[in-house]
TORPA-4810 file (N, C-alpha, C, O; in nm, 3 decimals):
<nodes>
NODE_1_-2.127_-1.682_2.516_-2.060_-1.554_2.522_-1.981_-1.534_2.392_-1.934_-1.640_2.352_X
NODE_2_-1.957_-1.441_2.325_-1.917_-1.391_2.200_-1.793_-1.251_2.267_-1.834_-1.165_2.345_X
NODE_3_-1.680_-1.254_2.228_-1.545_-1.209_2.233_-1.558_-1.129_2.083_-1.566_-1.180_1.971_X
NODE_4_-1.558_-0.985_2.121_-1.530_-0.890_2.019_-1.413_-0.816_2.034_-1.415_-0.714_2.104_X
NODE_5_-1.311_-0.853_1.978_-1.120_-0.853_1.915_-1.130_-0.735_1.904_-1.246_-0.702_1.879_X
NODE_6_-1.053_-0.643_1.911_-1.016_-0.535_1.830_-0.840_-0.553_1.804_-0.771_-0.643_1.851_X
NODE_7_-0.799_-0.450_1.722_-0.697_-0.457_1.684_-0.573_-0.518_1.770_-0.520_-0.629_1.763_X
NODE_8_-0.546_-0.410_1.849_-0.488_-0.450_2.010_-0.468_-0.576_2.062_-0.375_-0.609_2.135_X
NODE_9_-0.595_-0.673_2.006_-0.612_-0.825_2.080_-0.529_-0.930_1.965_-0.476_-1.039_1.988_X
NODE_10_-0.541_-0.854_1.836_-0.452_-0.950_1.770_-0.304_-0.937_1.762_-0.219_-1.020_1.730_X
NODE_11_-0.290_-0.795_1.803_-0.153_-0.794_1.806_-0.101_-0.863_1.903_0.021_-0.872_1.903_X
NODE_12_-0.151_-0.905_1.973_-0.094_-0.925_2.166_-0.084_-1.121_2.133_-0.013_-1.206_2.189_X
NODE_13_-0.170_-1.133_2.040_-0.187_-1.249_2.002_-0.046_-1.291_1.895_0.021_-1.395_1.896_X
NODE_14_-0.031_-1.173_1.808_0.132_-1.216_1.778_0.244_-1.267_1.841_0.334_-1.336_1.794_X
NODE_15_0.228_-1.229_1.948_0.322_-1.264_2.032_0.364_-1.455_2.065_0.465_-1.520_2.087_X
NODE_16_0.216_-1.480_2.050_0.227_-1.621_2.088_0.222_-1.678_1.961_0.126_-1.678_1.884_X
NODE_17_0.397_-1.756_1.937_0.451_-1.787_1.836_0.319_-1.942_1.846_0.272_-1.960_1.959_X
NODE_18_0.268_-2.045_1.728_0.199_-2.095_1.725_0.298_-2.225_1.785_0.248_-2.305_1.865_X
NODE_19_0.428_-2.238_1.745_0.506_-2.339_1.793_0.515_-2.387_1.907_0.516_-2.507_1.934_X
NODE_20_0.523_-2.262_2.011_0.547_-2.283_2.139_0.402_-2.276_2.201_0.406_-2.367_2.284_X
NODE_21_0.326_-2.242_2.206_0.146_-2.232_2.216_0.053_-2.323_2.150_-0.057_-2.271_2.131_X
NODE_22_0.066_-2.453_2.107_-0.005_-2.515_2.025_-0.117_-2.537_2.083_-0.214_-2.543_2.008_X
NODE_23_-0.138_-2.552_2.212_-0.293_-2.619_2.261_-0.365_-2.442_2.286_-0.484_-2.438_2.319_X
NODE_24_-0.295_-2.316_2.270_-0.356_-2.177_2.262_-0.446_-2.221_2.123_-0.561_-2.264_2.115_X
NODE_25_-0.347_-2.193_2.022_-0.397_-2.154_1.899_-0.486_-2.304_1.848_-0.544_-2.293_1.739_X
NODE_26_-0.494_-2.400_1.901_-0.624_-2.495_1.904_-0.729_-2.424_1.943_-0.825_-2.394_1.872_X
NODE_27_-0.711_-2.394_2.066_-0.864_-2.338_2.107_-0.932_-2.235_2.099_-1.052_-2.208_2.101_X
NODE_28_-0.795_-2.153_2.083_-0.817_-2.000_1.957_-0.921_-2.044_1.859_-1.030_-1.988_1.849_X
NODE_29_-0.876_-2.164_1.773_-0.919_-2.163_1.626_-1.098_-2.179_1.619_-1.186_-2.133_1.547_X
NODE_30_-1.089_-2.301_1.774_-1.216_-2.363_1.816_-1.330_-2.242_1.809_-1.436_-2.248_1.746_X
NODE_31_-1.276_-2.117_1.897_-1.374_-2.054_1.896_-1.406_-1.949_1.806_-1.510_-1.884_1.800_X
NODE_32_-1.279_-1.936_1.721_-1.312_-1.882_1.589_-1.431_-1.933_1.509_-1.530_-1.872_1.470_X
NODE_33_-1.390_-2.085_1.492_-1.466_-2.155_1.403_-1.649_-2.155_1.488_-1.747_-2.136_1.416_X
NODE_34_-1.658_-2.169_1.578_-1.780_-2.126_1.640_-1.833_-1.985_1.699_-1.894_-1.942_1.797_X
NODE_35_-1.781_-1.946_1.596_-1.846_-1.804_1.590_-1.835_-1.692_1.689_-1.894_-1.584_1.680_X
NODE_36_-1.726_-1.740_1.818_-1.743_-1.689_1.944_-1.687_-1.562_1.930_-1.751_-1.469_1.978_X
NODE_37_-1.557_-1.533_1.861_-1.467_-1.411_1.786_-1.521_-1.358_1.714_-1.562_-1.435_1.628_X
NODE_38_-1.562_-1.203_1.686_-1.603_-1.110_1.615_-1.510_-1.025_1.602_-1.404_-1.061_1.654_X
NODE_39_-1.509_-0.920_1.550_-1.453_-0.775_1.524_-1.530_-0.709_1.422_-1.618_-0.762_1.355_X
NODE_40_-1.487_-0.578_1.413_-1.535_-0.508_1.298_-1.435_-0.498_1.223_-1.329_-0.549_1.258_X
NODE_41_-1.450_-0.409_1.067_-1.425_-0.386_0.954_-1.249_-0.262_0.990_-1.133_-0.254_0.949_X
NODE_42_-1.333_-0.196_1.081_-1.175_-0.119_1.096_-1.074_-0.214_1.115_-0.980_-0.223_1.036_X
NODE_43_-1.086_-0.294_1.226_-0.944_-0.398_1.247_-0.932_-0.459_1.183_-0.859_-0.550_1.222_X
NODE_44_-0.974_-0.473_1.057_-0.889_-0.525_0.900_-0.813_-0.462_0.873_-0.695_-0.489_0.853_X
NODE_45_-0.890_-0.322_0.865_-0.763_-0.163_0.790_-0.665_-0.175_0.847_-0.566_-0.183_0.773_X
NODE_46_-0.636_-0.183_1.017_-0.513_-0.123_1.099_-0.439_-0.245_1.071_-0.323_-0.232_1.033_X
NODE_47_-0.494_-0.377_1.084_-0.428_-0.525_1.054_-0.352_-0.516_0.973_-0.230_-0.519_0.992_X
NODE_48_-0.412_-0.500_0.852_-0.319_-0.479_0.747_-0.162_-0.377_0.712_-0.081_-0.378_0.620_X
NODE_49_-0.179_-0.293_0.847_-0.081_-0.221_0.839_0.027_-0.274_0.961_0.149_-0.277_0.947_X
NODE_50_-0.040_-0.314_1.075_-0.001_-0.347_1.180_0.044_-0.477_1.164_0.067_-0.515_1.279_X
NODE_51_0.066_-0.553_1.101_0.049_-0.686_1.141_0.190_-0.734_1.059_0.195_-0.762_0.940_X
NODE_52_0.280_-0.735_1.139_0.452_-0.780_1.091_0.499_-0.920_1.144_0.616_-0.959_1.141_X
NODE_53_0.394_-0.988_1.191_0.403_-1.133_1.246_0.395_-1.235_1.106_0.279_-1.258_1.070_X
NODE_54_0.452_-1.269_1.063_0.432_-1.361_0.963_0.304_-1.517_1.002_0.214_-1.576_0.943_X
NODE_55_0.367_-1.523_1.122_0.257_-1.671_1.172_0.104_-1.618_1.135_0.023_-1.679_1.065_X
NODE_56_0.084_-1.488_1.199_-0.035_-1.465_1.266_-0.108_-1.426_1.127_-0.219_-1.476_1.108_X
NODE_57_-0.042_-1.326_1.013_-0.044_-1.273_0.921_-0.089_-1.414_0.829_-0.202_-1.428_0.784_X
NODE_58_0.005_-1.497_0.812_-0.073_-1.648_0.750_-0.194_-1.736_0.810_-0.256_-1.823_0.748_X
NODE_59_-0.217_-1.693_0.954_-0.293_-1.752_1.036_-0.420_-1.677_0.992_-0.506_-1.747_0.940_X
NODE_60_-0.447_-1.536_1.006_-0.544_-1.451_0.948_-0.635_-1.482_0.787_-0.751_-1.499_0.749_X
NODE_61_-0.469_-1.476_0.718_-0.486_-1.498_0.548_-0.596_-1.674_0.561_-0.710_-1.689_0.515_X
NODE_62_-0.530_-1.757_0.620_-0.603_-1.893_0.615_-0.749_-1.901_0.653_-0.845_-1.956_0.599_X
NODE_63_-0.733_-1.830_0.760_-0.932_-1.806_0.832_-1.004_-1.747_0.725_-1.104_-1.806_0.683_X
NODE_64_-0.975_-1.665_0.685_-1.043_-1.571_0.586_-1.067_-1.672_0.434_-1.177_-1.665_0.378_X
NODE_65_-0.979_-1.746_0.387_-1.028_-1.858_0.311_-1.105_-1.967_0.341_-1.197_-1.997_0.264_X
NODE_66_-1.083_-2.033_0.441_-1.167_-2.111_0.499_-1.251_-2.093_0.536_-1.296_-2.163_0.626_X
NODE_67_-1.333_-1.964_0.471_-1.473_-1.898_0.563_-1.504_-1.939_0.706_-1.623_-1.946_0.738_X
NODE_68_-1.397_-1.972_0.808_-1.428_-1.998_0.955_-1.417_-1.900_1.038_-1.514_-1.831_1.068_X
NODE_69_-1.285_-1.879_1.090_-1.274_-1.762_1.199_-1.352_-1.628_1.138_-1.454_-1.569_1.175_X
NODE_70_-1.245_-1.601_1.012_-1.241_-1.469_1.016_-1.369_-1.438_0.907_-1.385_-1.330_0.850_X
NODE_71_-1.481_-1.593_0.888_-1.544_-1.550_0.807_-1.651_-1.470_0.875_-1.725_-1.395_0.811_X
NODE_72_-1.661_-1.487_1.026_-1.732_-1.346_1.051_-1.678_-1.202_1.039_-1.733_-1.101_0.995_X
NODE_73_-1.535_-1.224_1.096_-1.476_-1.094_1.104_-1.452_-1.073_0.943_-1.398_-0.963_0.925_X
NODE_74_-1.470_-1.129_0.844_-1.495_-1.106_0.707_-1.641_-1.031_0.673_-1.669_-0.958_0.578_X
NODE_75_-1.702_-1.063_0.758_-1.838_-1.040_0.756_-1.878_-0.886_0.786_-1.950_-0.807_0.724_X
NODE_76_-1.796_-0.874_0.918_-1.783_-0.725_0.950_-1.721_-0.621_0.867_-1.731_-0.498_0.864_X
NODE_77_-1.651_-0.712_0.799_-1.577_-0.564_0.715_-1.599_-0.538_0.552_-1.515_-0.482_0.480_X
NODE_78_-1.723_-0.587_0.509_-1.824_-0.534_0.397_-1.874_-0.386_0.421_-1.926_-0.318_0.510_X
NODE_79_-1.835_-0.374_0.309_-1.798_-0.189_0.330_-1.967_-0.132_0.352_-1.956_-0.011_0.370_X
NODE_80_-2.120_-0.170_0.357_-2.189_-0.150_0.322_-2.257_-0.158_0.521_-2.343_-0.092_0.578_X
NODE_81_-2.174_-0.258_0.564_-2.197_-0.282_0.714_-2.094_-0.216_0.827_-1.972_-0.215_0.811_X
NODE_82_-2.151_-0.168_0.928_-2.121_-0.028_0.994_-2.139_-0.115_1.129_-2.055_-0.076_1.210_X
NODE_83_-2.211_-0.210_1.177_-2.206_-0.245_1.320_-2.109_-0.378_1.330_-2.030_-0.402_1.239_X
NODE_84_-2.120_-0.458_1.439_-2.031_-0.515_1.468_-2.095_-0.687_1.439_-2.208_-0.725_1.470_X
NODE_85_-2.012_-0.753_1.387_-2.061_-0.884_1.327_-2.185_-0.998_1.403_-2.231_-0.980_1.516_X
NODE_86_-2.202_-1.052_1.362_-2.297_-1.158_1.399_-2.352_-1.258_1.338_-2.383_-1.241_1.220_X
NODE_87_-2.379_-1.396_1.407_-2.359_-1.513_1.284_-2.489_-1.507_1.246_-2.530_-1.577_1.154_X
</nodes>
């Protein structure tokens, strides 16, 4: 099964500071890293405006280097691609 995020889901996800949630944001990461998390290219745009969580905001910035989580949801938001990601 594959979990497609939209904006909404990461914000809600701010909430859970990584300190107090550590075995969340493990298995968060797990299924980042296996491809299970998608989104599209818009919930970069609104992210970037929306996103006043510092954890989550460094948590994002890190996936996106590590080509893991967000290297699909990196994937989705190539300006040239219009549907919704896939590994």
């Amino acid at each position: 099964m594959v979990y497609v995020f939209d904006t909404s889901s990461f914000i809600v996800l701010s909430h859970y500071f990584p300190e107090r949630f550590p075995s969340f944001w493990q298995s968060f990461d797990e299924f980042v890293s296996n491809g299970k998390i998608l989104s599209v290219r818009e919930v970069a745009r609104e992210l970037n405006v929306d996103v006043n969580k510092p954890h989550l905001r460094e948590w994002m910035e890190a996936k996106v280097e590590r080509n893991s989580c967000c290297r699909s949801i990196r994937n989705c938001f190539r300006k040239d691609q219009t549907s919704l990601c896939s590994n």
